[in-house]
C-alpha positions as CSV (number, residue, x, y, z in Angstrom):
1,X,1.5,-4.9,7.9
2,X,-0.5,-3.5,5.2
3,X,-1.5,-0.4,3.7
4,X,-4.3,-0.2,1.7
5,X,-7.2,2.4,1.3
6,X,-10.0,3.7,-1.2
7,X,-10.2,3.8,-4.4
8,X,-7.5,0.7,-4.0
9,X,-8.5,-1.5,-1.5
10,X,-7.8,-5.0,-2.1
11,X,-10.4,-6.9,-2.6
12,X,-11.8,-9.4,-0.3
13,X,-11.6,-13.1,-0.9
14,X,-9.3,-16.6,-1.2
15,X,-6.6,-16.5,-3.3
16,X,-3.7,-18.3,-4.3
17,X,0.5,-17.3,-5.1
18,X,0.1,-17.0,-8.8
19,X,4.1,-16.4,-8.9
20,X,6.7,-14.5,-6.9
21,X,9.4,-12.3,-8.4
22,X,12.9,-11.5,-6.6
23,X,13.4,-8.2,-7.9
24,X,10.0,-6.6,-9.4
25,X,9.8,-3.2,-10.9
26,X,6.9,-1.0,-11.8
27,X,6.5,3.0,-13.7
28,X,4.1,5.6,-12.1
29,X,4.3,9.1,-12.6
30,X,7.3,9.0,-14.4
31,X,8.9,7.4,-11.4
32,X,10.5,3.8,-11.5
33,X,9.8,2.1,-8.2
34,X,11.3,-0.9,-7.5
35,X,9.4,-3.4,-5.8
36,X,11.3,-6.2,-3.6
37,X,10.2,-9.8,-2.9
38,X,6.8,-9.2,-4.8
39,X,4.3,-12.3,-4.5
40,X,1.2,-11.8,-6.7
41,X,-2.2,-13.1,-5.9
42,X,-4.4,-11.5,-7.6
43,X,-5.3,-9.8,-11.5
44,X,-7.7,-6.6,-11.0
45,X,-10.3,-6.3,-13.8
46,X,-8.8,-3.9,-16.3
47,X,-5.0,-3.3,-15.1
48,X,-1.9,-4.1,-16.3
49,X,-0.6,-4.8,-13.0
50,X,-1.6,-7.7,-10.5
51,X,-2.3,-6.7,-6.4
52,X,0.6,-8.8,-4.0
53,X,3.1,-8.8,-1.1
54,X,5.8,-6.8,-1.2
55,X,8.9,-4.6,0.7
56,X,7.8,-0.8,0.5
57,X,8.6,0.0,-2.8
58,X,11.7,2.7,-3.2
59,X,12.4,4.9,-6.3
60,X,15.5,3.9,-8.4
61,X,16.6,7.1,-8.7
62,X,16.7,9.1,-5.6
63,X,16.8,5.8,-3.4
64,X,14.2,7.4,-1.4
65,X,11.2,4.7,0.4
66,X,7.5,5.0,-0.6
67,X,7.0,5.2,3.1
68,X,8.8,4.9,6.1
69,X,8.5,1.7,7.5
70,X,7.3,2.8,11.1
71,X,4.2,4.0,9.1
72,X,3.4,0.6,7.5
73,X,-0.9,0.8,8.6
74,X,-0.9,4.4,9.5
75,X,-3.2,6.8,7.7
76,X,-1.9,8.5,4.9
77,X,0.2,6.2,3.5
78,X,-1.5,4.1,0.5
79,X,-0.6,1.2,-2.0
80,X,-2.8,0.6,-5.1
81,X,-4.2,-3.0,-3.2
82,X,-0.9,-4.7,-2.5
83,X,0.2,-5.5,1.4
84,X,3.3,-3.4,1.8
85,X,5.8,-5.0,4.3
86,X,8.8,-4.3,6.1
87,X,12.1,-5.3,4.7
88,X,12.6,-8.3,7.0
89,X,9.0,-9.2,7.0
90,X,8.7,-9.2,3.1
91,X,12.3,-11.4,3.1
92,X,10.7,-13.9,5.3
93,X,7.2,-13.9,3.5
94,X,9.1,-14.5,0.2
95,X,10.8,-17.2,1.3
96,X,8.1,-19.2,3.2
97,X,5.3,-18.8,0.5
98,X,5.5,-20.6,-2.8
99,X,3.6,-20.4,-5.9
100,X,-0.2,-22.1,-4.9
101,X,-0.2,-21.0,-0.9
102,X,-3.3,-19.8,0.2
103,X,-3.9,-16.3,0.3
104,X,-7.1,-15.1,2.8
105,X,-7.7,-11.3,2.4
106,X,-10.6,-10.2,5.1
């Protein structure tokens, strides 16, 4: 479900929704990703963005995925903390969860 590695792993603990956004957006590199059904639960010390659930991410230009999503928890294929998810799965995960569910990250 989730790719995550060093320096970015997401960090360990109980959590909570803090607020979900339909169609989220974010600038790296000069590249504008857009970021599907994102659910944030947590505010890393020092950044501007907050660690969540979320679709892969694709770039709004070229259309092209951040990953493939048969390599969603393979090596070599990293977010910055947030649990990417396949298209249906991040649908689903958006629509169960609600601001306040309980988040457990292990």
């Amino acid at each position: 479900m989730l790719t995550t590695a060093e320096p970015w792993k997401t960090p360990v603990g109980d959590y909570e929704i803090e607020y979900k956004v339909r169609h989220a957006a974010s600038t790296e590199d000069g590249i504008r990703w857009y970021i599907p059904n994102f659910l944030s639960f947590y505010q890393r010390p020092g950044a501007t963005g907050t660690i969540g659930f979320h679709q892969i991410p694709w770039d709004e230009k070229t259309k092209k995925p951040a990953q493939p999503a048969y390599t969603l928890g393979l090596p070599g294929y990293s977010s910055h903390g947030c649990a990417r998810l396949a298209p249906k799965d991040s649908e689903a995960l958006y629509n169960f969860a609600h601001e306040g569910t309980k988040v457990k990250v292990r």
